[in-house]
C-alpha positions as a Markdown table, in Angstrom:
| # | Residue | x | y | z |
|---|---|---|---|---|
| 1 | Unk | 145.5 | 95.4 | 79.6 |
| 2 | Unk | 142.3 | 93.1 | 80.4 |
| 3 | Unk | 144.1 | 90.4 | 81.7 |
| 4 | Unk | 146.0 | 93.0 | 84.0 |
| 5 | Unk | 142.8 | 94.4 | 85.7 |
| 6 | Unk | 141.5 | 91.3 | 85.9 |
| 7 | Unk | 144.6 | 90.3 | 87.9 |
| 8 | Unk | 144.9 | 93.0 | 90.2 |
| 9 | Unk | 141.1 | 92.7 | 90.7 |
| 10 | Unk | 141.0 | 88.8 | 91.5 |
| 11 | Unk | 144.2 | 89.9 | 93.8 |
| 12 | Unk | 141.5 | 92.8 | 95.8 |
| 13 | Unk | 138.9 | 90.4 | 95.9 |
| 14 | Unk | 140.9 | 87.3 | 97.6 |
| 15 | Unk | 142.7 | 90.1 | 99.9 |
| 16 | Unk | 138.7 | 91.6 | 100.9 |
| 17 | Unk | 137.4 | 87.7 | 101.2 |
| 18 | Unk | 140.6 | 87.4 | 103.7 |
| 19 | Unk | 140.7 | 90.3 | 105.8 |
| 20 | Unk | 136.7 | 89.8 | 105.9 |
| 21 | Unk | 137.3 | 86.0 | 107.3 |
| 22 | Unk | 140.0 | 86.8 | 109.8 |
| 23 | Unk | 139.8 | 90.3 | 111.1 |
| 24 | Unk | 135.9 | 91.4 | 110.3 |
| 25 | Unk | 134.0 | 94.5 | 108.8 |
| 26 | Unk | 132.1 | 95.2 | 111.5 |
| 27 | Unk | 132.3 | 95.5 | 115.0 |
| 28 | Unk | 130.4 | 93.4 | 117.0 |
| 29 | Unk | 129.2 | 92.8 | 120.5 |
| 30 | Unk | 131.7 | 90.1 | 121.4 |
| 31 | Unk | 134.6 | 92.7 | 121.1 |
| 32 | Unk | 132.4 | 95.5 | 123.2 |
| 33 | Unk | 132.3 | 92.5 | 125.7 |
| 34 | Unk | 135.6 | 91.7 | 125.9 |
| 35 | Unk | 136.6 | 95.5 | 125.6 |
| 36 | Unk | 134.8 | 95.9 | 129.4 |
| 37 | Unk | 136.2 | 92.8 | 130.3 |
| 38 | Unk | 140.0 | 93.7 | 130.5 |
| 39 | Unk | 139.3 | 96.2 | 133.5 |
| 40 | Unk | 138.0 | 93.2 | 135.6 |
| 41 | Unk | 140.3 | 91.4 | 138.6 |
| 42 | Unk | 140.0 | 87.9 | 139.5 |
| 43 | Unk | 136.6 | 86.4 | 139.5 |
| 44 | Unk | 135.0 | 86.5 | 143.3 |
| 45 | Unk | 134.6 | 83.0 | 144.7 |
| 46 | Unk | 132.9 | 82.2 | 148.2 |
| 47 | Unk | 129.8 | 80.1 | 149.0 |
| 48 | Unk | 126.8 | 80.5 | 147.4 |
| 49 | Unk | 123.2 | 81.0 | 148.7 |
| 50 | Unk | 122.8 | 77.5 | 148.5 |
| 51 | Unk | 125.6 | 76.5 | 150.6 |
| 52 | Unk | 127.7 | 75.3 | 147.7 |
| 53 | Unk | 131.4 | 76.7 | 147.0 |
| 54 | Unk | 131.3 | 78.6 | 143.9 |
| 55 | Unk | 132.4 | 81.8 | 142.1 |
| 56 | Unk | 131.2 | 83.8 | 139.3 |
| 57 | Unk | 132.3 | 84.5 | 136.0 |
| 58 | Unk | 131.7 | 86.6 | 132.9 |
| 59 | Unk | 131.4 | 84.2 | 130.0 |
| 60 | Unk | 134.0 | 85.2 | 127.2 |
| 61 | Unk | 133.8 | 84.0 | 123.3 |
| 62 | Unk | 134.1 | 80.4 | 122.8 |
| 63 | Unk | 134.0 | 79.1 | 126.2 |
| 64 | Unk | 132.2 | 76.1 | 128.0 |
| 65 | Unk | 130.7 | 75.7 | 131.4 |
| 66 | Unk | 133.3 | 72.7 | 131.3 |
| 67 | Unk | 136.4 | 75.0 | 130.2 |
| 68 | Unk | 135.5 | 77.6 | 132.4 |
| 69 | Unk | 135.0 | 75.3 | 135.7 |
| 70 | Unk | 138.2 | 73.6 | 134.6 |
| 71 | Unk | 140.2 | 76.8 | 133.7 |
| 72 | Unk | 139.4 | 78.1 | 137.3 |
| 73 | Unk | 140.9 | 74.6 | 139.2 |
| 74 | Unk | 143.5 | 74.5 | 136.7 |
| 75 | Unk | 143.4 | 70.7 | 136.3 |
| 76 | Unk | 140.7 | 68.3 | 134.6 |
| 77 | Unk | 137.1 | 68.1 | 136.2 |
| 78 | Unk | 137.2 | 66.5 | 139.0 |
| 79 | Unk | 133.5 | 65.3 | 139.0 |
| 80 | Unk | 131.5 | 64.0 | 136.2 |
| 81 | Unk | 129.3 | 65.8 | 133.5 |
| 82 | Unk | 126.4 | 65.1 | 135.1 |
| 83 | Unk | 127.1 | 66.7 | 138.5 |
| 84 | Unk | 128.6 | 69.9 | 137.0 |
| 85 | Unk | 125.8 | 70.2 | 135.2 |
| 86 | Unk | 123.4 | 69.7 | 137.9 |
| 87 | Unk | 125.7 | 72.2 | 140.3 |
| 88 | Unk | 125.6 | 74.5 | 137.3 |
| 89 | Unk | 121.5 | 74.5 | 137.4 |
| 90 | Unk | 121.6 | 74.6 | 141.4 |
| 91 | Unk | 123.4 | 77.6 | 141.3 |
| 92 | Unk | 121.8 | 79.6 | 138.4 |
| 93 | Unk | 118.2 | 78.4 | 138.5 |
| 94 | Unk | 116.2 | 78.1 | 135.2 |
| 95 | Unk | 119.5 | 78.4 | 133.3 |
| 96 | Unk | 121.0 | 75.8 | 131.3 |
| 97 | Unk | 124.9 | 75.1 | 130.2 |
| 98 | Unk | 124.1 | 74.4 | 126.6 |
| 99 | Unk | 122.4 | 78.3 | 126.7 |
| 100 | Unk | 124.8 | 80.7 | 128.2 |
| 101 | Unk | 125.0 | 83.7 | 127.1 |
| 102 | Unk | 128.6 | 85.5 | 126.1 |
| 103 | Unk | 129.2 | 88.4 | 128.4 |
| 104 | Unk | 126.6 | 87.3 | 130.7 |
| 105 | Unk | 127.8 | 86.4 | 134.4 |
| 106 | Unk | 126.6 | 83.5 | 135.9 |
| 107 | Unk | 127.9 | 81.4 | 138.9 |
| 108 | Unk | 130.0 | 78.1 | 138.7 |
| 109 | Unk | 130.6 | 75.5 | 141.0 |
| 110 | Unk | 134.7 | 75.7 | 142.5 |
| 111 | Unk | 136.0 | 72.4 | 142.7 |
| 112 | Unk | 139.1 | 73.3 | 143.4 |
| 113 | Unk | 139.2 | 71.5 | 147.2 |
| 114 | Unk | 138.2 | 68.6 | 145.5 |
């Protein structure tokens, strides 16, 4: 009878561990984010105060200044690392790639004319 219960609770505790890893306990602000994202249209593009074609996003889980730039053109980057990242700063100053926020909006350059 031990080794039953012992069973059945090593079973509970690997199926807790699981669901715990993959789904979550708790909810958390990335889902209220992506929640009040699904009632959004396409992102709005134009030019940008400082002249510069752009177009703003809402930053989802996981994503990159990189993936989101290239996501928009649909095709690799088009200029190097350095220049998105100084577009990037142009058009959000005192911001930084490596410190964007999830569900914050910011603007991005749109290379997709080049």
């Amino acid at each position: 009878m031990k080794k039953l219960f012992a069973l059945l609770f090593a079973i509970l505790i690997i199926y807790v561990i699981y669901i715990d890893l993959t789904v979550g306990t708790l909810p958390n602000a990335t889902q209220t984010v992506e929640a009040e994202a699904k009632g959004t249209a396409k992102p709005e593009t134009g030019l940008s105060e400082t002249g510069m074609s752009s177009f703003k996003e809402k930053v989802k889980p996981g994503e990159t200044v990189i993936t989101i730039v290239e996501h928009h053109i649909n095709k690799a980057l088009p200029v190097s690392i350095d220049d998105l990242i100084h577009d990037f700063q142009t058009l959000n100053p005192g911001k930084t790639p490596e410190k964007i926020q999830i569900g914050s909006t910011y603007q991005f350059p749109d290379y997709s004319k080049k």
